[in-house]
C-alpha positions as CSV (number, residue, x, y, z in Angstrom):
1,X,89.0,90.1,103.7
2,X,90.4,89.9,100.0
3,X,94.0,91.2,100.5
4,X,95.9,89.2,97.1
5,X,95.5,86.7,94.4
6,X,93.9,83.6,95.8
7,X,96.7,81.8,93.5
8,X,99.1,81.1,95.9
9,X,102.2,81.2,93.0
10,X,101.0,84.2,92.3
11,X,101.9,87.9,94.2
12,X,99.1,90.6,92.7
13,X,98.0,92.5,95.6
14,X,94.1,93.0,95.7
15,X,93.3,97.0,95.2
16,X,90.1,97.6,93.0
17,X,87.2,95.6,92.3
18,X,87.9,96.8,88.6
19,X,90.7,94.5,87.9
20,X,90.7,90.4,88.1
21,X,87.4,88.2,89.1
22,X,85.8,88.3,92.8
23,X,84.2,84.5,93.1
24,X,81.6,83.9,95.6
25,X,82.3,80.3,96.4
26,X,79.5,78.4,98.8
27,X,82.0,76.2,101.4
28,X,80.6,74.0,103.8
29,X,80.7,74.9,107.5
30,X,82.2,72.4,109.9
31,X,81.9,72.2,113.7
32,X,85.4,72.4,115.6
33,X,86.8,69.5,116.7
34,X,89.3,69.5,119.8
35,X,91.8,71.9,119.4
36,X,90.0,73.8,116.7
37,X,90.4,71.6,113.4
38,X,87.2,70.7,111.3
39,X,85.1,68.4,112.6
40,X,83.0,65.5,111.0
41,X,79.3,67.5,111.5
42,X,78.7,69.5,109.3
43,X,77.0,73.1,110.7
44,X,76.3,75.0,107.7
45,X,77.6,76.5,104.7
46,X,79.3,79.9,104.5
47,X,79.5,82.1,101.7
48,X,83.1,83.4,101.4
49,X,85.0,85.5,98.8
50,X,88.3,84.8,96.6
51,X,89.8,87.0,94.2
52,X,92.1,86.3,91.2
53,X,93.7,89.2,89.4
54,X,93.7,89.9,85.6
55,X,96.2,87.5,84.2
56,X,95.2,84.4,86.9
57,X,91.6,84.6,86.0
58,X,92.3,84.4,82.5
59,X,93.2,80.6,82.9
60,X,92.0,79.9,86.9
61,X,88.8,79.7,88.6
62,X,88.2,78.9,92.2
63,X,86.2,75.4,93.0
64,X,86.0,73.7,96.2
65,X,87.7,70.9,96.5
66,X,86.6,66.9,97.5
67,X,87.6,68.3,101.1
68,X,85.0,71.0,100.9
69,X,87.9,73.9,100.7
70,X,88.5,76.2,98.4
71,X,91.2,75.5,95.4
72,X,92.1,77.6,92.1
73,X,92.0,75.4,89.6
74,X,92.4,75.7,85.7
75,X,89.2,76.8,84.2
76,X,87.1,74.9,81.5
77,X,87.8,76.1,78.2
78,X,84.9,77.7,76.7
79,X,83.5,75.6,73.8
80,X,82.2,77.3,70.3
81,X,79.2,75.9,69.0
């Protein structure tokens, strides 16, 4: 569940769907490994849900990272033709 920004400097609290950016990122799915971290095999991917609020979104997106997590990381500026 969406509860705050996914920027972790960042404090917004997630209310309404009408402020900030929801992003649907695809993350792998690993199998547990003893005592519950990620292991190796991969099991399937997982659709999961971040949210950055109005003034994060405006210079963050959310990737997933070489680990296969989910990151926020500066977005791509926008190039004019």
């Amino acid at each position: 569940m969406v509860t705050k920004c996914a920027n972790a400097s960042c404090g917004a609290l997630f209310h309404y769907l009408r402020s900030g950016k929801l992003f649907p990122v695809d993350l792998p799915r690993f199998s547990s490994g003893s005592g519950g971290e990620r292991g190796g095999k991969l099991s399937g991917r997982s659709d999961e849900y971040f949210w950055l609020c109005d003034q994060c979104c405006a210079e963050l997106t959310v990737v997933v990272d070489g680990s296969g997590r989910a990151a926020v990381a500066k977005a791509r500026a926008s190039r004019s033709g």
